[in-house]
Structures are given as C-alpha cells and as structure tokens.
Backbone as a chain_set.jsonl record, in Angstrom:
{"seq": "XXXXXXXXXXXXXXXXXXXXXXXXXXXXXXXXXXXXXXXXXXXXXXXXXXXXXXXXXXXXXXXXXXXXXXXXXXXXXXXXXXXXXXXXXXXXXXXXXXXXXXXXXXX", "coords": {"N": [[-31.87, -10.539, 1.333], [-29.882, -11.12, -1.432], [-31.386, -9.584, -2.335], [-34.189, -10.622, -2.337], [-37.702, -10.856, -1.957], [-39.119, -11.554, 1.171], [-41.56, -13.187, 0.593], [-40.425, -14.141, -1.842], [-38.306, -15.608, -0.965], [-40.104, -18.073, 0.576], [-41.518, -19.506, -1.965], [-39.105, -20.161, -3.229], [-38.396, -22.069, -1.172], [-40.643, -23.762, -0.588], [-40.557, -24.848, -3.024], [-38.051, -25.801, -3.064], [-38.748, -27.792, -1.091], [-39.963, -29.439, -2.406], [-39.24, -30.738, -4.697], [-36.99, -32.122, -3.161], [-37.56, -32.873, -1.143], [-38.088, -33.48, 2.583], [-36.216, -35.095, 3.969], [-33.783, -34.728, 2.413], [-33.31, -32.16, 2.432], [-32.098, -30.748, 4.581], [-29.846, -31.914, 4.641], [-29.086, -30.327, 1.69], [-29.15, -27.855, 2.596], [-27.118, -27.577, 4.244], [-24.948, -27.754, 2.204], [-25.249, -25.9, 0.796], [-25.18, -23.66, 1.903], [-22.143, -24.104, 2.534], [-21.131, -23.535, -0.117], [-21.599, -20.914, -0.501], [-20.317, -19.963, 1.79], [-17.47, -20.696, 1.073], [-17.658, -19.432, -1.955], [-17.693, -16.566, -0.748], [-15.256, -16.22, 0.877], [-13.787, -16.656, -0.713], [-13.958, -14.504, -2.628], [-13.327, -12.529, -0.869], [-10.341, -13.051, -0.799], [-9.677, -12.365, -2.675], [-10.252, -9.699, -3.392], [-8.706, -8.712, -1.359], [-6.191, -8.748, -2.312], [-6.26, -7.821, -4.692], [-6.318, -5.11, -3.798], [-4.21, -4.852, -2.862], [-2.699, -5.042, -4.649], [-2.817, -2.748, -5.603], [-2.034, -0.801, -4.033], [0.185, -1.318, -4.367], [1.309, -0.704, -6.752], [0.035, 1.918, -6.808], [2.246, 2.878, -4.72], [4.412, 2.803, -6.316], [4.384, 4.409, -8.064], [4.154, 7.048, -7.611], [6.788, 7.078, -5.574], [8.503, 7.122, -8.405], [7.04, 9.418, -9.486], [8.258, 11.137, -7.12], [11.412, 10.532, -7.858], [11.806, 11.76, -9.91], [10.882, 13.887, -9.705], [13.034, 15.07, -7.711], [15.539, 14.717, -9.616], [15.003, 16.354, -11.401], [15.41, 18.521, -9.288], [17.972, 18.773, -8.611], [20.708, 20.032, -9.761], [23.729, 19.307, -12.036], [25.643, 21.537, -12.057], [24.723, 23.437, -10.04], [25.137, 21.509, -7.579], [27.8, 21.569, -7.827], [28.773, 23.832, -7.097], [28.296, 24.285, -5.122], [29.432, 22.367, -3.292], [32.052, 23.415, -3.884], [31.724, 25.525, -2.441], [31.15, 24.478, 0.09], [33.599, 23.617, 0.493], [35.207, 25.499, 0.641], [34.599, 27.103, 2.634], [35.009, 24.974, 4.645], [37.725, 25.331, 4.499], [38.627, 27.653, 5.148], [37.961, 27.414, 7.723], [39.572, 25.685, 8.584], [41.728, 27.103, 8.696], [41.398, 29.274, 10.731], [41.111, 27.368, 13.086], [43.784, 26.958, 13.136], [44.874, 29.34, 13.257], [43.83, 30.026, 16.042], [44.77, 28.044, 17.369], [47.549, 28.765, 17.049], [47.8, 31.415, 18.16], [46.643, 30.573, 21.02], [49.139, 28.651, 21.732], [50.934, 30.362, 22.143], [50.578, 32.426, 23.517]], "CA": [[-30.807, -11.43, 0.888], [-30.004, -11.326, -2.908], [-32.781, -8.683, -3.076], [-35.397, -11.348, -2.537], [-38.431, -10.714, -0.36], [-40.014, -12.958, 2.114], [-42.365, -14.177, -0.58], [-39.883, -15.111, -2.851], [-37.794, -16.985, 0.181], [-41.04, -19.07, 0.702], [-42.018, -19.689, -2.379], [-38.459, -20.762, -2.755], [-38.338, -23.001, 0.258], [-41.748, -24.673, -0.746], [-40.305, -25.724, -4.289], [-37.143, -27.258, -2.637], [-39.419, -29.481, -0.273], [-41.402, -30.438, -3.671], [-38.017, -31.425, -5.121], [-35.735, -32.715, -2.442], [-38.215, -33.863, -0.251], [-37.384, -33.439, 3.878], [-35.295, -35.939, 4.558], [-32.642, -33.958, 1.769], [-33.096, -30.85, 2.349], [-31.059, -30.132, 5.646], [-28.092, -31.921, 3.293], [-28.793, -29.388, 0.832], [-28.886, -26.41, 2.912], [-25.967, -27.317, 4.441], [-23.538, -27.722, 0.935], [-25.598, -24.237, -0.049], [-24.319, -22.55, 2.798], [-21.233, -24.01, 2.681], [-20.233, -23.164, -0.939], [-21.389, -19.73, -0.407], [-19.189, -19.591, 2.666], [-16.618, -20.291, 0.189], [-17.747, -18.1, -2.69], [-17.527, -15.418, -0.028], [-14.023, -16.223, 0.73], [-12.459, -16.28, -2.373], [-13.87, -13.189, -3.169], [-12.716, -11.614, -0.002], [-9.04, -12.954, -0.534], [-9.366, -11.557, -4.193], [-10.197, -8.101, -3.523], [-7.618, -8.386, -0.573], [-4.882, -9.228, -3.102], [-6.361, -6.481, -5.296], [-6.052, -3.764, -3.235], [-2.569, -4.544, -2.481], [-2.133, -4.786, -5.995], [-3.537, -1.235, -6.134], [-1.465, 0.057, -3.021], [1.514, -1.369, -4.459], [1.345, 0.077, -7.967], [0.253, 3.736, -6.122], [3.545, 3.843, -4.407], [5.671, 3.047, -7.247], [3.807, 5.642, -9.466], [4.702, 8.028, -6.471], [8.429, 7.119, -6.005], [8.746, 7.511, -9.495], [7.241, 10.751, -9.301], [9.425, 12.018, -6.283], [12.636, 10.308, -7.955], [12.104, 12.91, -11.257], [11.216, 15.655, -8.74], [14.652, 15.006, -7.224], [16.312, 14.543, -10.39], [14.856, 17.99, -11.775], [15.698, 19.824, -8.633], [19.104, 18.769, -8.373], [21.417, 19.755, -11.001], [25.082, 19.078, -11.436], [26.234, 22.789, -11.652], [24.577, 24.183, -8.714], [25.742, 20.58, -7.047], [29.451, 21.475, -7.91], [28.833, 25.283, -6.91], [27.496, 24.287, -3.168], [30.364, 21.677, -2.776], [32.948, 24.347, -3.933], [31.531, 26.754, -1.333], [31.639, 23.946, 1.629], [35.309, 23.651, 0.554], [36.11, 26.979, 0.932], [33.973, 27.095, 4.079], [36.114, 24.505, 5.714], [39.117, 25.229, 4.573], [38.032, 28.972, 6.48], [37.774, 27.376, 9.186], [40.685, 25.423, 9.067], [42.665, 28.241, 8.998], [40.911, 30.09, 11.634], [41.358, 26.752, 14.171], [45.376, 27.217, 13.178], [45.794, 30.555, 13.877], [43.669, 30.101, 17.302], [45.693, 27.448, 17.956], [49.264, 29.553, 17.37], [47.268, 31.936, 19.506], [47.308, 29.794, 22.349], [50.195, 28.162, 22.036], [51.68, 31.845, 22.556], [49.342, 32.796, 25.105]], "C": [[-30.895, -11.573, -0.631], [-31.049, -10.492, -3.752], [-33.948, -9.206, -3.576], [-36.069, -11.115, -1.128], [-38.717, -11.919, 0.326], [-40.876, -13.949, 0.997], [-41.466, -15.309, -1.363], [-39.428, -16.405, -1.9], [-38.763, -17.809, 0.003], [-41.261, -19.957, -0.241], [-40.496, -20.834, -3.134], [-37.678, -22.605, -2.409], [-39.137, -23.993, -0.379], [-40.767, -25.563, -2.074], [-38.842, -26.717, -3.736], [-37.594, -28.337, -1.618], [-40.199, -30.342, -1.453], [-40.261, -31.123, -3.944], [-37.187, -32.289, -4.489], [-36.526, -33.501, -1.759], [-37.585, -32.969, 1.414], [-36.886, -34.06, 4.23], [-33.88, -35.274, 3.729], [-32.351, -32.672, 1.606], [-32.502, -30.26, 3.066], [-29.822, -30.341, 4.9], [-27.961, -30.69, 2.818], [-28.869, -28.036, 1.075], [-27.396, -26.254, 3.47], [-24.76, -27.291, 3.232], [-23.913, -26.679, 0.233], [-24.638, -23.293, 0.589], [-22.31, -22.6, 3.267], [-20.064, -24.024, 0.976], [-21.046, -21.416, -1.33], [-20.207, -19.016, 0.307], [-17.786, -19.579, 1.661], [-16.447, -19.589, -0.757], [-16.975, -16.89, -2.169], [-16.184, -15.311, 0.574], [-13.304, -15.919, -0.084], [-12.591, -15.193, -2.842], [-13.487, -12.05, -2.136], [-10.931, -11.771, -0.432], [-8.825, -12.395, -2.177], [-9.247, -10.235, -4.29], [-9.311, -7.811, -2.341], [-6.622, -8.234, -1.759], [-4.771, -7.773, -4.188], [-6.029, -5.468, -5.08], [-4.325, -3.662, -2.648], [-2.108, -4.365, -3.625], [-1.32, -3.325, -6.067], [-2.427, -0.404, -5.441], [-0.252, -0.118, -3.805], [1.824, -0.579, -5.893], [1.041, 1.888, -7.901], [1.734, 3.935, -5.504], [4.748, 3.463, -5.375], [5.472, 3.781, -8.508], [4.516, 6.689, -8.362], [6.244, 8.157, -6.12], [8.873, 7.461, -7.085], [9.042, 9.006, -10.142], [8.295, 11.999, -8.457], [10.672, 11.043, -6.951], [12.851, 11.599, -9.572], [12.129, 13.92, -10.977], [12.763, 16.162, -8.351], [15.683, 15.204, -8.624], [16.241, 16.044, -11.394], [15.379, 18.682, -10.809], [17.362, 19.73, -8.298], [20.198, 18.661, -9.957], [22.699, 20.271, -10.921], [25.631, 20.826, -11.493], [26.085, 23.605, -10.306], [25.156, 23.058, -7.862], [27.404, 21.234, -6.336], [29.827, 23.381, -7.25], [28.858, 25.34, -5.008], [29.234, 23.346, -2.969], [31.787, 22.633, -2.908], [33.221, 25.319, -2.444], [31.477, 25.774, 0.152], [33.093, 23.962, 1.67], [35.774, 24.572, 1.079], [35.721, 26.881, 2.389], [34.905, 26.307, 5.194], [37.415, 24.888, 5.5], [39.707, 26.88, 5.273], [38.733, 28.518, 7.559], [38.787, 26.771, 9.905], [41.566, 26.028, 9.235], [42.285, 29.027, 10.18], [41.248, 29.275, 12.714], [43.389, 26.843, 14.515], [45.359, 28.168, 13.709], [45.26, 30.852, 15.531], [44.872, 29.374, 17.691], [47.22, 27.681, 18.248], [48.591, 30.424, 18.422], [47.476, 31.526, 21.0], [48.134, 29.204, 22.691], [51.281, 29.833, 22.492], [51.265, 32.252, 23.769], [50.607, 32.122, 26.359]], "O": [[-31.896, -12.104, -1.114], [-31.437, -10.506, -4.92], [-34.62, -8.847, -4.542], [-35.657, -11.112, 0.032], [-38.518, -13.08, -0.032], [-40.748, -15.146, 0.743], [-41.557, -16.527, -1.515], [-39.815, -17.574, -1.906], [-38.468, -18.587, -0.904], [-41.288, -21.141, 0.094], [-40.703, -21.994, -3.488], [-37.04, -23.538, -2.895], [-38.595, -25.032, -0.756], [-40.394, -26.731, -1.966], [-38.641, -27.915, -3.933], [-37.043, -29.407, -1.359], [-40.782, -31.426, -1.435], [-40.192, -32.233, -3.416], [-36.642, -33.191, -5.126], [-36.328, -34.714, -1.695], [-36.797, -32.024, 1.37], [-36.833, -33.809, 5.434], [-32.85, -35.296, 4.402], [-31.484, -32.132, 0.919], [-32.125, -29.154, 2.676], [-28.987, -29.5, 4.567], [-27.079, -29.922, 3.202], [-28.735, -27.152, 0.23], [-26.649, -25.288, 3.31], [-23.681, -26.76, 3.497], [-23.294, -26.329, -0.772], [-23.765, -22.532, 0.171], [-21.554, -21.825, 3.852], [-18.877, -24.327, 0.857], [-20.935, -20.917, -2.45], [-19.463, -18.106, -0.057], [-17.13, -18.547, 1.523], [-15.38, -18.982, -0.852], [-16.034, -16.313, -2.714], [-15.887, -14.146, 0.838], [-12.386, -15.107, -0.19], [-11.669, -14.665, -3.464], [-13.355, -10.871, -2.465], [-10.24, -10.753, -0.401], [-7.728, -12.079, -2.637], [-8.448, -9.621, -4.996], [-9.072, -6.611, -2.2], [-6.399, -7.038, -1.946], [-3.832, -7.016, -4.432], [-5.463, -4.754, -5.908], [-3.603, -2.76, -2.222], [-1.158, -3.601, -3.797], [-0.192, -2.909, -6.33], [-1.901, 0.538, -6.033], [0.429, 0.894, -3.972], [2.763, 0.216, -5.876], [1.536, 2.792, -8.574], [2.365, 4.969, -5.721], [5.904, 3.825, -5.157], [6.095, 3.794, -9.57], [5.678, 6.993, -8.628], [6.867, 9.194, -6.347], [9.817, 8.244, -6.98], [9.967, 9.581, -10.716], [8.809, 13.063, -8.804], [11.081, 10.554, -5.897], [13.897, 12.061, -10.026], [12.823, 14.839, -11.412], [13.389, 17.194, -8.593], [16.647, 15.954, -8.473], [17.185, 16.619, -11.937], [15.969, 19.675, -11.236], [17.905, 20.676, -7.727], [20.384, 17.779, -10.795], [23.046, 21.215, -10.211], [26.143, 21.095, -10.406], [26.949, 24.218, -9.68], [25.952, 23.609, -7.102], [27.91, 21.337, -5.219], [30.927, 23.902, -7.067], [29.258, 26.093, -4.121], [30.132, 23.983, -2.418], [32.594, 22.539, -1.983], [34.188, 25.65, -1.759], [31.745, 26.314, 1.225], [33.743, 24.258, 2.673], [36.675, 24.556, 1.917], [36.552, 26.584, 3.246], [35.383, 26.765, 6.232], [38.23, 24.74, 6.41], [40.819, 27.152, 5.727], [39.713, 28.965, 8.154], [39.079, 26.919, 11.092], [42.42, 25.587, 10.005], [43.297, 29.54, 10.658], [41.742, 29.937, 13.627], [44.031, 26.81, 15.565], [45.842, 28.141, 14.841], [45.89, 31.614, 16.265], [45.84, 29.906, 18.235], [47.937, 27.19, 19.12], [48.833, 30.146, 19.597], [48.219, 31.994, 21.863], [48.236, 28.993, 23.9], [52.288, 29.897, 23.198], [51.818, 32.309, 24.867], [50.34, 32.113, 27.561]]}, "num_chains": 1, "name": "protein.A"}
C-alpha cells in the first residue's frame, strides 16, 4: 500500500496510538479511509471525463480528416461529367420505354 512495507505500517500504527491515543484512533481511521474513498473518486470521475475528453477530440480530428478526404476526392468537373452521363443515361432509357411502349400498343 503506498509502497510501504509491513514495518513501516507498524511503525506507523504505533506512532498514531502515541499521538491519538485508543479511544481516537478508530475516529481517525475512519475520516482516513473515508477521505481517501473520496480522493479515489474524484480522481476516477476525472480521468473518466478525460478520456471522453480524449475520445471526443479523436473523432473530430478524424471527421475532419475524412471531410478533406471527401472534399479532395470529389471535384466539381468530374461531378458535372457523371451527372451529364446519368442524364443521357435516362433520357436512353426514356426513349427506349417509348418506343417499347408504341411497340405494344401495336402489337
């Protein structure tokens, strides 16, 4: 505990019965152990808070990154080149559903 051996514990122990006495020393183990317990809280909800920090500042370095990826790989000429060529594509096809459709209306 604290990287103290048994010795030290004892030696310790002994000096808070010289000091406190036994009638104050259960007090004072209990308001030890219970502002460690809190120590040990606060520093759990700190490095909780931290690490969300952390998480949250990794994915908006990362969005960032994939929103420049995107913004390099998409560029307005080839954009306007692809949307040209769906045009044509449907407007194919709209011609092709007409002339089935005179087709069968003949049929």
């Amino acid at each position: 505990m604290f990287g103290m051996g048994l010795g030290e514990i004892l030696l310790v122990a002994v000096v808070a019965i010289i000091f406190l006495g036994p009638e104050k020393l259960p007090e004072a183990m209990v308001k030890t152990a219970k502002f460690f317990r809190a120590v040990k809280k606060h520093l759990t909800e700190a490095k909780t808070a931290f690490d969300q920090e952390i998480n949250l500042s990794e994915l908006k370095s990362e969005a960032l990154e994939y929103k420049e990826k995107l913004t390099k790989e998409i560029d307005a000429p080839k954009l306007e080149e692809t949307s040209r060529e769906v045009r044509d594509l449907f407007s194919d096809l709209t011609t092709t559903v007409k002339k089935t459709e005179d087709e069968i209306k003949r049929a």
